[in-house]
Structure formats: structure tokens, C-alpha cells
RODO-2510 file (C-alpha; in nm, 4 decimals, decimal comma):
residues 313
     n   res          X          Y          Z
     1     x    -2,3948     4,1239    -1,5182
     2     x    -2,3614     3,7703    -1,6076
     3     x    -2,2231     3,5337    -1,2952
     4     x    -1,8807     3,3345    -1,4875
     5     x    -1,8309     3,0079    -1,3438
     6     x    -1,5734     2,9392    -1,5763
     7     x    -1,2400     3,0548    -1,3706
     8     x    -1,3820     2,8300    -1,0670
     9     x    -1,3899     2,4803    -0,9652
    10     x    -1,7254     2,3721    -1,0168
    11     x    -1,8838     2,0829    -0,8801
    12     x    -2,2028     1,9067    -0,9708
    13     x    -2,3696     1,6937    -0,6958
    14     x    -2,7018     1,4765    -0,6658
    15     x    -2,8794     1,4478    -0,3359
    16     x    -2,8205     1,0872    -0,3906
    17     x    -2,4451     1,1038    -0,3402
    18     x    -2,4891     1,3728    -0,0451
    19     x    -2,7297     1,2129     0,1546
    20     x    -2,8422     0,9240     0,3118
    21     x    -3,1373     0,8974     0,1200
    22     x    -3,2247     0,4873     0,1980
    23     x    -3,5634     0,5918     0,3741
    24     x    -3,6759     0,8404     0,1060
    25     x    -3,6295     0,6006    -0,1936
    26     x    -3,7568     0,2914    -0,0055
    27     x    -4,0899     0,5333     0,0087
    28     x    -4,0713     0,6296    -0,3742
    29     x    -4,0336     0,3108    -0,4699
    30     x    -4,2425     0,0829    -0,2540
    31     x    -4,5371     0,3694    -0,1867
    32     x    -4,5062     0,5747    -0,5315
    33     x    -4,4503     0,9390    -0,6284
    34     x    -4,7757     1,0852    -0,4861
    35     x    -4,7258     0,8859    -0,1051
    36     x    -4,3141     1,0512    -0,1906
    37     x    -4,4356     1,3957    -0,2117
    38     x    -4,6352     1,4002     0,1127
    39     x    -4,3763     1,1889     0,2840
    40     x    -4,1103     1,5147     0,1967
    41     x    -4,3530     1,7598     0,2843
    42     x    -4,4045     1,5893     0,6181
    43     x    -4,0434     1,5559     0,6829
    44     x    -3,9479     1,8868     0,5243
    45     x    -3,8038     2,0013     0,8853
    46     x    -3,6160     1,7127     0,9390
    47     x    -3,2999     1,7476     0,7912
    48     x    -3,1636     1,4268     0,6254
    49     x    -2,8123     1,2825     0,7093
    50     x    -2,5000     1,3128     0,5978
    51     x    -2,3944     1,0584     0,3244
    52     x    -2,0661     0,9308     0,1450
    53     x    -1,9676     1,2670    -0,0645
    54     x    -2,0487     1,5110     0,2212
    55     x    -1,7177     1,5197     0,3843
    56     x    -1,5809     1,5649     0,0371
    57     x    -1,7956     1,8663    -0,0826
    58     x    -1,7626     1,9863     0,2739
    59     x    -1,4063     1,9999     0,2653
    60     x    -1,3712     2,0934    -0,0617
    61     x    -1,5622     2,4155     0,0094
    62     x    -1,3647     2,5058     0,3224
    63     x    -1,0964     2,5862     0,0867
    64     x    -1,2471     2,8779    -0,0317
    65     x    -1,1227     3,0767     0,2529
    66     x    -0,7802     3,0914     0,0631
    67     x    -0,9574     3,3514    -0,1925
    68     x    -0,9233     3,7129    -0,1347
    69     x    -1,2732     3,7429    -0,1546
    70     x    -1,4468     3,3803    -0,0324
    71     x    -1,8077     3,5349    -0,0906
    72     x    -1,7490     3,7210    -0,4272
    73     x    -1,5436     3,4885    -0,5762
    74     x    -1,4863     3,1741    -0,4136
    75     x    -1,2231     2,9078    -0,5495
    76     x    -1,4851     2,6278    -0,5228
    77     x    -1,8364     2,6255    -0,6353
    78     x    -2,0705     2,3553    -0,5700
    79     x    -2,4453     2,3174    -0,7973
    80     x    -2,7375     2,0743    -0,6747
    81     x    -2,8465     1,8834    -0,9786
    82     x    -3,1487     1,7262    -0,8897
    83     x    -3,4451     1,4693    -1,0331
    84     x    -3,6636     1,6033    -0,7631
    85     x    -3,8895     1,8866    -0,8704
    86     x    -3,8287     2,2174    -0,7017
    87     x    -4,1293     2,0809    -0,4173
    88     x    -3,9841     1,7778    -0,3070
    89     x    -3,6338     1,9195    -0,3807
    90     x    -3,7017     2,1635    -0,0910
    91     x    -3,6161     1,9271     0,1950
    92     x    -3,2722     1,8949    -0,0161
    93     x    -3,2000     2,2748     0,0414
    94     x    -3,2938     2,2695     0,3847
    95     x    -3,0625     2,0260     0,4651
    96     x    -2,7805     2,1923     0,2870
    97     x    -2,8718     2,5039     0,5318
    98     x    -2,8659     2,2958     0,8065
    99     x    -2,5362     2,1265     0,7703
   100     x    -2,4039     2,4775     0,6943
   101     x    -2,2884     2,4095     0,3598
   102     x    -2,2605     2,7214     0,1593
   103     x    -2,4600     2,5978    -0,1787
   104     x    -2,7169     2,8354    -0,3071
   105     x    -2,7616     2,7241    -0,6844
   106     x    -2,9604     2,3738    -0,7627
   107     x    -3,1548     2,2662    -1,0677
   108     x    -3,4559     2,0367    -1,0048
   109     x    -3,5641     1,8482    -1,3072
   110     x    -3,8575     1,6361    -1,2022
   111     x    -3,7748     1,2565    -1,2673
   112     x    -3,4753     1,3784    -1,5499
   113     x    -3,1041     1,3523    -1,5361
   114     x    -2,9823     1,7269    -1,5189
   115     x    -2,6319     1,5702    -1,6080
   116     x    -2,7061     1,7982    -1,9757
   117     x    -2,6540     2,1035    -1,8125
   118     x    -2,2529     2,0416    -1,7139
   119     x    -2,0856     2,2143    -2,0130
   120     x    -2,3349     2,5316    -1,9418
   121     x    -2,2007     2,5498    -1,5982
   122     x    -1,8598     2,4564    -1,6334
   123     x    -1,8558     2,1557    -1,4265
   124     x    -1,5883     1,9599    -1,4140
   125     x    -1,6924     1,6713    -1,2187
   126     x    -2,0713     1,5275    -1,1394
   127     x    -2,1168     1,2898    -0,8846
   128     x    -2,4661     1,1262    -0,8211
   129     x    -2,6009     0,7872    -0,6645
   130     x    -2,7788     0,7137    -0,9748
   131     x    -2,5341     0,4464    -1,2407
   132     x    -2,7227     0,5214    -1,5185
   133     x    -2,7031     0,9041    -1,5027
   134     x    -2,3779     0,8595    -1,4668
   135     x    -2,2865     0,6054    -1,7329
   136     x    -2,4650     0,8313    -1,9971
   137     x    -2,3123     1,1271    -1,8788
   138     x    -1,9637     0,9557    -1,9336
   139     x    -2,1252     0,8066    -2,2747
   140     x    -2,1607     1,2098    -2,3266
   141     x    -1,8042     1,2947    -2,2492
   142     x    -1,8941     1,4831    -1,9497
   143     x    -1,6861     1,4334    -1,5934
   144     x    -1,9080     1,2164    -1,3771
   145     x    -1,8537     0,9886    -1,1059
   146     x    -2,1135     0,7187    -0,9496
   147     x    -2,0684     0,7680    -0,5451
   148     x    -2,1382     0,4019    -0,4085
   149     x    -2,2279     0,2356    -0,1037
   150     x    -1,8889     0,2757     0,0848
   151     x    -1,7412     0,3234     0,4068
   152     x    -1,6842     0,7068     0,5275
   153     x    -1,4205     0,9118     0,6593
   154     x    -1,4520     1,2048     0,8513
   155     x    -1,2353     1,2575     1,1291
   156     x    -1,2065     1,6341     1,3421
   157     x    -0,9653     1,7586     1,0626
   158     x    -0,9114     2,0527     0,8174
   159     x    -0,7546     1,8095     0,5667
   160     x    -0,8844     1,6841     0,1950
   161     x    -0,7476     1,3783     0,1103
   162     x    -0,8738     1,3208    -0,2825
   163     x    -0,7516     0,9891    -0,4464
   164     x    -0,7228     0,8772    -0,8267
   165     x    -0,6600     0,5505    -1,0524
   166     x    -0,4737     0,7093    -1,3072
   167     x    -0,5503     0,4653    -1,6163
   168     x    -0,9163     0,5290    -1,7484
   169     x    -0,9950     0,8129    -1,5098
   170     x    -0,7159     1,0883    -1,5384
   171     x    -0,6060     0,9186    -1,8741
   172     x    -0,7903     0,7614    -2,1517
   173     x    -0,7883     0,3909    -2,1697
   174     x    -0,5576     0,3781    -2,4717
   175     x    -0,2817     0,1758    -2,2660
   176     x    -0,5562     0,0095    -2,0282
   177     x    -0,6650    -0,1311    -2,3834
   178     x    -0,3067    -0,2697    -2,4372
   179     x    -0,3646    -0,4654    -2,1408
   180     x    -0,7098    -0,5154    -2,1996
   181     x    -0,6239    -0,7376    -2,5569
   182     x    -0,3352    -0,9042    -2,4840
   183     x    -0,3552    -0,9795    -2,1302
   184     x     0,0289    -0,9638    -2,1036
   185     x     0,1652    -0,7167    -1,8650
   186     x     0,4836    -0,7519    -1,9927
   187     x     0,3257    -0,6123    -2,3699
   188     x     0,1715    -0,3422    -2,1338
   189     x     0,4986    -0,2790    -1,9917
   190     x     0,6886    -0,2836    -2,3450
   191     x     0,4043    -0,0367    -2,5016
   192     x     0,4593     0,1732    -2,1685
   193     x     0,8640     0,2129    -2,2045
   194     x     0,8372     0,2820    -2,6075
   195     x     0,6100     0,5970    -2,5188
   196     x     0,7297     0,6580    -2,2004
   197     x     0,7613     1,0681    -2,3879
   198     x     0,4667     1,0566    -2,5420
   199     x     0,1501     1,2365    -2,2549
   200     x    -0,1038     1,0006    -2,2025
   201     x    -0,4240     1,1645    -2,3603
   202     x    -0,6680     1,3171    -2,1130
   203     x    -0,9531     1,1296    -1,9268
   204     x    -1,2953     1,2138    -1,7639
   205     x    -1,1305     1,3555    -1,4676
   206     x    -0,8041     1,5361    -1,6256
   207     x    -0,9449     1,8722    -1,5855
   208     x    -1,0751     1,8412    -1,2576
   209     x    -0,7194     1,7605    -1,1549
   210     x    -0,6222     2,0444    -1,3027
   211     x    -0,7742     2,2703    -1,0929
   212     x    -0,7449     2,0913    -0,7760
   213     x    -0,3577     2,1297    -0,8603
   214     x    -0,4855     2,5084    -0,9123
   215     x    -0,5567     2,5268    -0,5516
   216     x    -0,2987     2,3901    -0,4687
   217     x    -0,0999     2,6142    -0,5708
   218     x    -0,2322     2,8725    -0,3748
   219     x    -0,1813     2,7114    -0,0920
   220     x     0,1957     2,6874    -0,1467
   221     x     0,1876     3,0623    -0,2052
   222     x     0,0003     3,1098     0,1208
   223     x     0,2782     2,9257     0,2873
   224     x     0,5337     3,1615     0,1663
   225     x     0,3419     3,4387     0,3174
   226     x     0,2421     3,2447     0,6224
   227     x     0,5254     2,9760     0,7197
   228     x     0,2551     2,8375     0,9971
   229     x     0,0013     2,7784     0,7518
   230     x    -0,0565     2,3940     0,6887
   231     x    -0,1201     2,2483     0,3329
   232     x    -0,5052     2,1074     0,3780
   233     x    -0,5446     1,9705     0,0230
   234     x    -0,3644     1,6105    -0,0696
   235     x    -0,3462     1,4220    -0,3930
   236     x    -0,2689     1,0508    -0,4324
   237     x    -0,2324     0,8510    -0,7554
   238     x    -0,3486     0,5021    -0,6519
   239     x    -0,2764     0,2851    -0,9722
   240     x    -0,2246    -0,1042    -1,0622
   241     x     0,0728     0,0216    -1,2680
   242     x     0,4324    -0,0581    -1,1266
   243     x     0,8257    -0,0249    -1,2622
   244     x     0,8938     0,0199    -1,5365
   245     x     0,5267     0,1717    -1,6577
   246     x     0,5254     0,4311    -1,3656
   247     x     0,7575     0,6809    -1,5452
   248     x     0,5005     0,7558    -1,8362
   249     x     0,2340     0,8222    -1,6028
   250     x     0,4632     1,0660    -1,3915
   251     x     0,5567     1,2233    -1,7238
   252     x     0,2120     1,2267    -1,8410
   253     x     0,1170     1,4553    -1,5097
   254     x     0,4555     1,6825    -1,5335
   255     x     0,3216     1,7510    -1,8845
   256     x    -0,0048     1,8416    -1,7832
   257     x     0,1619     2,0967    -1,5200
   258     x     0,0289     1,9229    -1,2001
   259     x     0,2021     1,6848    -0,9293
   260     x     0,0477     1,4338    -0,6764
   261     x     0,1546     1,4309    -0,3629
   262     x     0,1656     1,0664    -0,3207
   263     x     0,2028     0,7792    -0,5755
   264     x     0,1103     0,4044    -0,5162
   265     x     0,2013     0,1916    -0,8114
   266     x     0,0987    -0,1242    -0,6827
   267     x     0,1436    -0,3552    -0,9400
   268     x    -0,1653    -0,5965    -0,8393
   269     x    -0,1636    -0,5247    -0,5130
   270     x    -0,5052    -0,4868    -0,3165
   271     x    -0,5800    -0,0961    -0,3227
   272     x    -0,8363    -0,1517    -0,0262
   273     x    -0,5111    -0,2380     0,1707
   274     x    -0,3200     0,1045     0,1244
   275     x    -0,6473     0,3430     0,1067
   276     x    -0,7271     0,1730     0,4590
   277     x    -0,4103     0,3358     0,5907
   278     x    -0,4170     0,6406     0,2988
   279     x    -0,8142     0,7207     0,4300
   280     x    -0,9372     0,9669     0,1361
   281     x    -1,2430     1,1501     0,1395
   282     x    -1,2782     1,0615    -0,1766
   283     x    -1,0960     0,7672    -0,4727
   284     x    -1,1822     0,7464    -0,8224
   285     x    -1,1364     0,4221    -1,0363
   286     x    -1,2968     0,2641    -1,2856
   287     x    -1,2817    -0,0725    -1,2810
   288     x    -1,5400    -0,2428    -1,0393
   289     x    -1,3357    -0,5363    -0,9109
   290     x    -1,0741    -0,2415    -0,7523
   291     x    -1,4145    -0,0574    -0,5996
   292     x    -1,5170    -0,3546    -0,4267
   293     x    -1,2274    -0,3695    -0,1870
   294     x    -1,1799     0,0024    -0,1531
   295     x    -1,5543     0,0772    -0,1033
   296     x    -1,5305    -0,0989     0,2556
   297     x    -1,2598     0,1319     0,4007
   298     x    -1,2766     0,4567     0,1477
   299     x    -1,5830     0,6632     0,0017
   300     x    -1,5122     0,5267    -0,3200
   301     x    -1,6075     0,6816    -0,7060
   302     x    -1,7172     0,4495    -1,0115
   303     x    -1,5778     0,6182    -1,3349
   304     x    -1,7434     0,3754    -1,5748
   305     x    -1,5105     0,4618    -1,8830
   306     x    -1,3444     0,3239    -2,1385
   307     x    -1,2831    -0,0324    -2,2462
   308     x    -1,2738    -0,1942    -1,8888
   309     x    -1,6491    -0,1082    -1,8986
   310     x    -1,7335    -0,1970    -2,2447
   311     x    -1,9534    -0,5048    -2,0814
   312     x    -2,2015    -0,2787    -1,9149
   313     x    -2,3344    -0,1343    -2,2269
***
């Protein structure tokens, strides 16, 4: 019988955004694919590092023990999508095994962007190291997130701590465009007020909030049953939006059925400042200029859509 993926969460993740894999490109590109391959095979017991989406995906995975039945039908599901061919792909799964991640599908596509196969496995967010997977994966319409060099957090907890932008990541750029042409906030805010009823149209990353707010869910019902348990999963909206703009964006996510737990509307104010105290595994956003200060405290997610990344076409 055919294995659905559909019902899940299903993640798609790179090596690149798993691993450290510094040493391993530095190879590739200075030595060449051949001097790669044998530099894999010679390393293929030495399992590589963790890197800035592992405590994420980790975490994220954990939560599966809130099914009924974790191993037939988890909550979570997480698929390798790989450049690598199977061969030099295999050091990849070994790792996985090592670090005791539970991750038993992968597609190895030697030197292509698998980033084709998300609607045929139902994935509803990619992440990979690689910006121009990523950017035509967006281009595409598919969920995908470039993982960059940043700063990561993983303390001796149960917790998952997942962080959005709201604007051009769980909503189009429609009013980011607003803003965008007119550079007047108080147009933005006026636009903001006169459709404060009107839902915000969906962005990459609206489903996959959809069914983090799934899970969460179930863990409210397994505090009913269980008054000891202790909610693990935590959503924050971290956003440049402020008064009076903040009520169509909390609209916006009532509509959609889902609530964050937190919400920063920070009207200009330095996100790297509150994520430093917030510490998510994980923050989407996608303007750069925000990435740069939350990269050095946060593992931090390039969404490069909509109009504030019109110049890197």
C-alpha cells in the first residue's frame, strides 16, 4: 500500500543546512569532484557535526512521541534532499544514524537541486545551505528557507522555540509592497487600518504554520489528559510592524485558525536584540538587513520572497 505523507508535517532538509559541512566543500571546491569522492569514502566513518538546523529537525522530531503510534504514523516526517549522489551521500546517512535522528527517506540527485520533488512529497518547508536552490524554489512557489551562517542554540531542553517575520514569509508581500513604494509608514499604517478585516493572503510559510499550530494542538489536549505534561512547542511572531498595523496581522492568523504564542511588533526596533533574549531554534524573515543582526545570536532562515527581494534577481 502506498505510504501518504500528506496528513503529516513534512520537512525537506539539505545536508548543507544540517551539517557542518566547511571541510567537505573546501575539498569539492579547491580539490574537485573526483579528490571529493575519495575524501567521503575515506571519512565515511567519521560522522560529520552538527550544524545550524540540527537542533531544529531534532526537536521537531521529538514531538512525535505525542502520536498514538510514533513509528506507524508519526506527526513529523523529515526527507534528505540531497545534490550528492547516493555514494558520497552515504556519509550523510551515517551521520543521521549516528546522531540518532530517526530519518530513513533521502533523495540524492548528483550535482541537481531535488527542491522539484516538494509537491510529490508534501513538503511544506525546504531548508538547504545552498541560495540559489532556494531562491528558485521560492521562484517555484514551493516553501523553502536558506539556513545561513548563524549562531546556535541548543541548550539541555525538551523545548522548540520556532520564530517568524510575519510580512513576506507567513503573508504575501502585498502590504510589505505598500511600504516598499511609498516609503511612508504612516501610508503603511493607513492601508493597514482600512483592511484591518480583510486576511492577509498566504505566504511561503503559511502552511507550515498551519501544522505546527496542528501540533500544537495536541499538545493542549495532552494537557487535559495529563495536567503535568509541559507544552514543548513555542511560536513567536517577530515583525517590524507596530500599533496600529498589529491588529490585521492578529486577525489575519485568527482567520487562518492558528495563534502564536508570543508577538513582538517592534516597530524598527533591532530583532537581534529580542531573539537574543527570545533564543529560537529557528527565525524566518526575509529581508537580509533583519538576518544580519539576528544571525549572530539566533539560527536564522532567509525567505527570499516577494518585493523586498526583487534586487537579487
Amino acid at each position: 500500500m502506498a505510504y501518504e505523507l500528506g496528513k503529516r508535517l513534512v520537512i525537506g532538509v539539505a545536508s548543507s543546512a544540517m551539517f557542518d559541512l566547511l571541510e567537505s566543500d573546501t575539498v569539492f571546491r579547491k580539490q574537485g569532484e573526483e579528490e571529493y569522492r575519495k575524501y567521503q569514502l575515506e571519512n565515511l566513518d567519521n560522522p560529520l557535526n552538527k550544524g545550524v538546523s540540527f537542533s531544529f529537525i531534532k526537536r521537531l522530531l521529538s514531538l512525535n512521541n505525542l502520536s498514538e503510534n510514533p513509528k506507524t504514523d508519526p506527526l513529523v516526517e523529515v526527507v534528505l534532499l540531497s545534490r550528492n549522489d547516493p555514494d558520497t551521500g552515504l556519509r550523510v546517512m551515517k551521520s543521521i544514524k549516528h546522531h540518532g535522528l530517526p530519518i530513513s527517506r533521502a533523495i540524492f540527485m548528483q550535482g541537481k537541486s531535488p527542491y522539484e520533488y516538494i509537491p510529490a512529497l508534501s513538503i511544506s518547508l525546504f531548508l538547504s545551505g545552498n541560495s540559489s536552490d532556494i531562491k528558485e524554489a521560492i521562484d517555484m512557489g514551493y516553501p523553502a528557507g536558506h539556513v545561513l551562517e548563524s549562531a546556535i542554540v541548543d541548550e539541555d531542553d525538551d523545548d522548540l522555540r520556532i520564530a517568524f517575520d510575519f510580512d513576506g514569509v507567513l503573508a504575501d508581500d502585498e502590504s510589505e509592497t505598500v511600504m516598499h513604494n511609498t516609503n511612508d509608514v504612516n501610508q503603511f499604517h493607513e492601508h493597514e487600518t482600512k483592511n484591518v478585516l480583510q486576511p492577509h493572503n498566504p505566504g511561503p510559510l503559511k502552511e507550515f504554520l498551519v501544522k505546527i499550530s496542528d501540533i500544537q494542538k495536541l499538545e493542549e489536549k495532552k494537557k487535559k489528559s495529563d495536567p503535568d505534561y509541559k507544552n514543548r512547542l513555542r511560536v513567536s511572531i517577530v515583525t517590524a510592524r507596530n500599533a496600529p498595523s498589529h491588529e490585521r496581522a492578529l486577525n489575519t492568523l485568527k482567520k487562518w485558525g492558528v495563534m502564536a504564542n508570543d508577538a513582538f511588533f517592534l516597530g524598527g526596533v533591532d530583532k537581534g536584540l529580542v531573539l537574543g533574549v527570545l533564543k529560537p531554534h529557528i527565525f524566518f524573515d526575509d529581508q537580509s538587513g533583519h538576518l544580519n543582526s539576528t544571525s549572530t545570536v539566533a539560527p536564522s532562515v532567509h525567505i527570499p520572497f516577494g518585493v523586498k527581494n526583487l534586487k537579487l534577481d
